[in-house]
N, C-alpha and C positions, 0 to 999 in steps of 0.2 A: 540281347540285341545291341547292336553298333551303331552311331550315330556316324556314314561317311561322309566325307568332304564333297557332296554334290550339291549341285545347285535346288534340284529337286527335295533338299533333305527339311526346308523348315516348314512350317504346322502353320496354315493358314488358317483363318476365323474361318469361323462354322459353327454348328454346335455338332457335327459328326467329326470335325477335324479337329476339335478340343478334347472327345473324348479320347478319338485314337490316341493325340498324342499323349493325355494322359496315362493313358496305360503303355504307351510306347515308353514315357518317360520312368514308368515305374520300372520297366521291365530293363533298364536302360544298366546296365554295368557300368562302376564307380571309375572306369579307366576312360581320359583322353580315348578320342577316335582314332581307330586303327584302321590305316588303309588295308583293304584288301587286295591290292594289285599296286603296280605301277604306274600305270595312268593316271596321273597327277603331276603337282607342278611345287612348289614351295613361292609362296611371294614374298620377295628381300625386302620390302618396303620397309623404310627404318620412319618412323616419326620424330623422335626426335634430333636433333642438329647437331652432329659432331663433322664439325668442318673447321677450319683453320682461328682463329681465337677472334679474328676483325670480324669474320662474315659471323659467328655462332654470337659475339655479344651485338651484334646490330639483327639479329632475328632471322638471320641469314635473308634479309634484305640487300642483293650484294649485286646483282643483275643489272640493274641500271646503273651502276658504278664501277664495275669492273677493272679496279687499277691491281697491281701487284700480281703477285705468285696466288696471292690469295683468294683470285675473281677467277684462277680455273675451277675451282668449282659450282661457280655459278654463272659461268658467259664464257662459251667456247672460243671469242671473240679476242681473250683478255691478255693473252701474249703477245699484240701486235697496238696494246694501246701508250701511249707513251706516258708516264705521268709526269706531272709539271716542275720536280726538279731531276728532270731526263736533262742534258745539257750534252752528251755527247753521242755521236753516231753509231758507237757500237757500246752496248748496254748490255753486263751480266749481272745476275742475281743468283743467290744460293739461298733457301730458308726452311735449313731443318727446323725441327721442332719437336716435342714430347712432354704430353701433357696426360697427369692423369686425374681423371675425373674423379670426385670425391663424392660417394653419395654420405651424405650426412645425417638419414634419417631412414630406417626400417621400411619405410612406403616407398617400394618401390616398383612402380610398373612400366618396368621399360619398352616391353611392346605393348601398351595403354590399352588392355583384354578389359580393361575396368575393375579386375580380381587380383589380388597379390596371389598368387597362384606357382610362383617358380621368384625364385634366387636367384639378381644378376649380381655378381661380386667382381673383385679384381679388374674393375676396367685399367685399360691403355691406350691411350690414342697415340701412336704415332707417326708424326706426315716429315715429308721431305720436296722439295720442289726445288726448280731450276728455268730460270728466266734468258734468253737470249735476244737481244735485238739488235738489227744492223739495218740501218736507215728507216725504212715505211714495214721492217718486215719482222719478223716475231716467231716465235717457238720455243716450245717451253715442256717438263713435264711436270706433271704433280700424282705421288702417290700417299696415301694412307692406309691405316691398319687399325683394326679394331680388335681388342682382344679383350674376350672376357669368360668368368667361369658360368655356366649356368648350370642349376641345384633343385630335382624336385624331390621334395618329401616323399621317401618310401617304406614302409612299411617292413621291409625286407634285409633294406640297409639305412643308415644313418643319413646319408646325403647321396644320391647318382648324380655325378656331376658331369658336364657336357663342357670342354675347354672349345669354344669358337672365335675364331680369327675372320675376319669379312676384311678385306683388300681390295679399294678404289683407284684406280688409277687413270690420268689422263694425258694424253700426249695428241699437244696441241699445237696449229701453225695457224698462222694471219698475215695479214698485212694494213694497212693504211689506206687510204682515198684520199685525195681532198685536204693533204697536206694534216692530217690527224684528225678530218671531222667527220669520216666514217669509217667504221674500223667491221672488219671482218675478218673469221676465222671458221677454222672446222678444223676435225682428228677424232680419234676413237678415246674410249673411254671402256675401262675391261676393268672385270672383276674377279675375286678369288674367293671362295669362301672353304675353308678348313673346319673339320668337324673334329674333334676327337674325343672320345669314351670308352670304356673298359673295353668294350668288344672292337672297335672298328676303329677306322682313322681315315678319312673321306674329303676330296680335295674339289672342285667343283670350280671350270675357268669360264671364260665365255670375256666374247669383245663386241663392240657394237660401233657405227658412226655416231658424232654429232656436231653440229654448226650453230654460229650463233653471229651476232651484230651488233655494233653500239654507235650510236647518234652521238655525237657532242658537237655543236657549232659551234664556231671560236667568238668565245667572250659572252656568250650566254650562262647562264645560271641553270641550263637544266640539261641532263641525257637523258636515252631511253634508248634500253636494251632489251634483246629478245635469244633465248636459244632454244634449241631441239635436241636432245639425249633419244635417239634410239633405245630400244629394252635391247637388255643384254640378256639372251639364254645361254647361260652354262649347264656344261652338260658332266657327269664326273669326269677325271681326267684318270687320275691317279687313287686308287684306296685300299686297303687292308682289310680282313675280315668278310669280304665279299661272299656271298654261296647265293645259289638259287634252289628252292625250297621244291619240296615235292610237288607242289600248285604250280611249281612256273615264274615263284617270285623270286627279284634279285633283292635281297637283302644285305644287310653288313651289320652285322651283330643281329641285337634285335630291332633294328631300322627298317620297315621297307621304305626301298630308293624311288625317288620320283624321277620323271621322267626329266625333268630339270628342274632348274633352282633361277628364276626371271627376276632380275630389276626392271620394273616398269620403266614404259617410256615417259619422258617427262618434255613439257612444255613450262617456261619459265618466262615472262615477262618483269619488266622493272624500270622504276623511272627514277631519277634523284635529283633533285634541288635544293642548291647548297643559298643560304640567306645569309648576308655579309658583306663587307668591303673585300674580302678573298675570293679573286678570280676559280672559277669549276672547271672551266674550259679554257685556259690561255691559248692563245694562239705558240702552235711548236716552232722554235726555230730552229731547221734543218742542219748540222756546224756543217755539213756538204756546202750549201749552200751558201752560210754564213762567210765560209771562209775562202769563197771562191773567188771572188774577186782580188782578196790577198795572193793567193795561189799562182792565179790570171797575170795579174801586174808582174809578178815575178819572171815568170815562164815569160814575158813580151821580152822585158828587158834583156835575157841570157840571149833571148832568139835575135835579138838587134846589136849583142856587142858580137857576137858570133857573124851577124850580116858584116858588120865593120871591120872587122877582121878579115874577112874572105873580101874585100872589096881595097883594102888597104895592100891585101900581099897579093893583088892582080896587078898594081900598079910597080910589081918587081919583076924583072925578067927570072927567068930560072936560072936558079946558080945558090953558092954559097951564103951569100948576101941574105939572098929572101929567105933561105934558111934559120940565119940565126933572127932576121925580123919575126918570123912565125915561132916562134922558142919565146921570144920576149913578148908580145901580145898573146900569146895562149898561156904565158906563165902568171901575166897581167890579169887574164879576162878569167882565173880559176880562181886567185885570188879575191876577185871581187864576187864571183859565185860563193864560194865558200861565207865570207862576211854576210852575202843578202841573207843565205840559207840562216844562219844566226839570226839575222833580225827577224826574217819569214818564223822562226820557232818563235820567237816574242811575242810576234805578233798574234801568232796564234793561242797563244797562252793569254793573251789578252784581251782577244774575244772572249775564250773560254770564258775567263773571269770574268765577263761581261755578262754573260747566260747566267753563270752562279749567284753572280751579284743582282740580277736580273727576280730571281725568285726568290733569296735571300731579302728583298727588299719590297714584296709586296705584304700586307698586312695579313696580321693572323687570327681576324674576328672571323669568324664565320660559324654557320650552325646547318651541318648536310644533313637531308631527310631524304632516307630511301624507302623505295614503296615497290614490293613485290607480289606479284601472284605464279605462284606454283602448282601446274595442272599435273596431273599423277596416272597413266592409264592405267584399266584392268590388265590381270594377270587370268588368264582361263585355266578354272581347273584348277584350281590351288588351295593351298592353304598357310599357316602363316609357319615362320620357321620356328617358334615355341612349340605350335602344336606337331610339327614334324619331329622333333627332338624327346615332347612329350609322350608317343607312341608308350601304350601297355603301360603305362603313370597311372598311382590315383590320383582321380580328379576330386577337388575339395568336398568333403561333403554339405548334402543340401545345397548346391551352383546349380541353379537351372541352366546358366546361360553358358551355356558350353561352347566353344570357337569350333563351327563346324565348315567356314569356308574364309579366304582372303581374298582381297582384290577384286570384288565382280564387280564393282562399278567405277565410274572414272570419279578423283577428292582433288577438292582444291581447297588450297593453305596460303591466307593473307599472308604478308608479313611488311611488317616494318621498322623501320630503324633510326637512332640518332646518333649524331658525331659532333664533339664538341672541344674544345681546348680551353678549360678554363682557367689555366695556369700557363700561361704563354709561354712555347719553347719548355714547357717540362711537362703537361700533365693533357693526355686525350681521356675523355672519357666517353662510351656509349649505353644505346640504352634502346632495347627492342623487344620486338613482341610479334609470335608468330601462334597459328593456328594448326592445329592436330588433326586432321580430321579421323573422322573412325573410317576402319578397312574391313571390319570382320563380319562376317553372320552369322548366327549364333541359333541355336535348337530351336530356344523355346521363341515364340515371334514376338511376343514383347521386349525383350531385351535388345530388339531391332530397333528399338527407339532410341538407345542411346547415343549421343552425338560428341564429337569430339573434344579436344581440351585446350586451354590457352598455355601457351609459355610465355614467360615474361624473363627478358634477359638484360644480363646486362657487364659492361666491362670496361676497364682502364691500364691503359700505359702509362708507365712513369719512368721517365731517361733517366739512365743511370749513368757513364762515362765515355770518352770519347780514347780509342788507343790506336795503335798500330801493332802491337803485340809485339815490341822492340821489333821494329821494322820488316815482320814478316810476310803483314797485308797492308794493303791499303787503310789508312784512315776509317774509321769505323765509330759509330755512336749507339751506342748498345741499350736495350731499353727489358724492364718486365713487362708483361701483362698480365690479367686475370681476368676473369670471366666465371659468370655463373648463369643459372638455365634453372626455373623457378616453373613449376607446374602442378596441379595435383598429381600427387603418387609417387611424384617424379622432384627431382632433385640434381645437378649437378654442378660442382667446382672446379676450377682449375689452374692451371696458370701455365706460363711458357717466357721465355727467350728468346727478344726478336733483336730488328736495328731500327734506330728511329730516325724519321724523316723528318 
């Protein structure tokens, strides 16, 4: 007998529903659940936090703070916020990155079944983002990739191993209110997931909306951000190995295919207060508008030697004369154009430096605390993508608690975080902690007691040099980071290649 992925499938108290399932359990074959059809769903829910190195060592508590390339993954909002050494009106950002996570210890349960049960090996994370802003307005993209090997013990062969690739992407637009004190945004957010195994090779796309908001009033100590993630269903696109069986089922290899493959919708709330003589929310100065009045003065002036001009060569009758008089004041009045235009760049490099020196010279005590809550919806019909992968596996023996569904209720995951510079101008460190919650249900109905798990993170930048790369980019100040992600079962390290602010 089969244990399928339905709602109706666990063993509620009784003493006639204890017996069944006792002999149901007996009679119960040593293999993960095989669907019998199609009707189903796979839920992408990942627990643990593989997101850009700032959000993953602060607990991915990042919602209420959403500055950089690195708050698209947490506040759809985040391409249109300026942060505080923003100084000019049109602002680009690039931040690859590639980070591989180290598990350093045999316990590993990376989608947290509670069982060491499957081999996650070979991970890779790696993301790439692109920032754009031009005055109040914003748009950006951010994508990563996940790759790793996944290995269940088989009796048959040595290792079956399952190469999976999961692809997040978002692309995102905003704008400003209120001079930077409320910031909004929306874009889609699509996903990829890539299967491949001896028999099959399976691609699975799908895109969805989402919007998001961020408070910051100028010269307060706190924001608070909110977003909405639509569920993405991807449906396959592209696959190899595909057939349909005498029954009617589409398969690919010995896989049967779900009807899709859902990232849940997610609700994300977060607030952060930074404690300190360092401003959280400075007031932005617009250089539009900074340098308008420079700009203004100038343009009056051109427009009144230009009136002088026209008023000086009426008072000539037409002829020769007034000819070469308008040759010598128009040769006069470009010349002194030309010089303003010289000092007009000064001066504006002078503001400039004004804004730089501006945040340059505010103080660097401070200690940010962010605080999130992450709401997760159901996935109908599903089940988790280990035991999708797992199909016709044995399953350990003596494991009552076998994963016989994912997602059917809505989880929510504390999180929070800290930001700190204890090495002024050379050393950030953070330090966060987020919650797991459990997604699965499981045969036997005890095992429905178990509850989720804590992570405890944490990470540091350290500036390394300042180049131009013999003068091929701009100016540039280059920094490491590391991070680690501390939980039972679970384990992971990293490190990456940023620029420091």
């Amino acid at each position: 007998m089969i244990v399928t992925a339905q709602r109706s499938g666990r063993c509620h108290r009784g003493l006639v529903a204890l017996i069944f399932c006792a002999v149901t359990l007996s009679l119960t074959t040593t293999s993960w659940a095989q669907p019998k059809d199609n009707h189903f769903a796979v839920d992408l829910f990942q627990g643990p936090i593989l997101a850009p190195t700032r959000v993953t060592s602060m607990g991915g508590a990042y919602a209420g703070y959403a500055e950089g390339i690195s708050g698209f993954v947490s506040n759809a909002a985040a391409p249109a916020v300026r942060e505080p050494f923003s100084t000019s009106w049109l602002d680009i950002d690039l931040q690859p990155s590639i980070s591989v996570p180290l598990s350093l210890f045999e316990n590993n349960d990376f989608d947290n079944s509670g069982d060491l049960d499957a081999d996650y090996s070979n991970f890779v994370y790696l993301s790439i983002g692109t920032q754009l802003q031009l005055g109040p307005f914003g748009a950006g993209f951010f994508g990563d990739l996940q790759r790793y090997v996944l290995s269940f013990p088989s009796p048959s062969v040595e290792q079956d191993q399952t190469v999976v690739t999961v692809g997040r992407y978002h692309v995102l637009f905003g704008s400003h209110l209120f001079n930077n004190q409320l910031v909004v945004g929306a874009g889609v957010r699509a996903l990829t997931l890539g299967i491949g195994t001896t028999d099959a090779d399976l691609t699975f796309a799908g895109l969805s909306p989402q919007i998001g908001m961020l408070i910051k009033p100028d010269w307060t100590p706190f924001r608070f951000g909110a977003t909405y993630r639509h569920a993405v269903s991807a449906a396959t696109s592209i696959g190899s190995g595909r057939n349909v069986d005498d029954a009617g089922v589409e398969r690919a290899g010995r896989l049967v295919l779900p009807e899709r493959v859902e990232l849940p919708w997610e609700v994300e709330l977060g607030i952060a207060i930074q404690v300190g003589s360092r401003p959280l929310n400075p007031a932005w100065i617009n250089p539009t508008e900074h340098e308008q009045e420079l700009r203004d003065s100038t343009a009056a002036r051109a427009r009144d030697r230009r009136q002088r001009v026209d008023e000086r060569l009426a008072s000539f009758p037409p002829g020769p004369l007034r000819e070469r008089v308008r040759a010598k004041l128009v040769a006069n009045s470009e010349r002194l154009e030309r010089r303003e235009e010289r000092q007009l760049e000064r001066d504006l490099a002078r503001l400039k430096e004004e804004r730089r020196a501006r945040v340059e010279n505010w103080p660097r005590e401070s200690l940010l605390l962010t605080l999130d809550l992450l709401v997760t919806g159901p996935v109908d019909g599903a089940i988790s993508l280990e035991r999708f992968l797992a199909q016709e596996q044995p399953a350990p023996a003596g494991n009552p608690c076998v994963v016989i569904a994912s997602g059917e209720d809505v989880n929510f995951s504390p999180r929070f975080g800290i930001e700190m510079e204890p090495v002024r101008r050379w050393v950030h460190t953070r330090f966060g902690s987020y919650y797991e919650p459990p997604r699965y249900t499981y045969s036997t109905d005890s095992c429905n007691d178990r509850v989720g798990r804590q992570h405890f993170t944490f990470g540091a930048d350290l500036k390394l040099f300042t180049t131009t790369w013999w003068g091929l980019v701009p100016e540039v100040t280059y920094k490491v980071q590391g991070y680690g992600d501390l939980a039972p079962r679970y384990q992971s390290f990293g490190a990456t290649i940023g620029v420091w602010h």
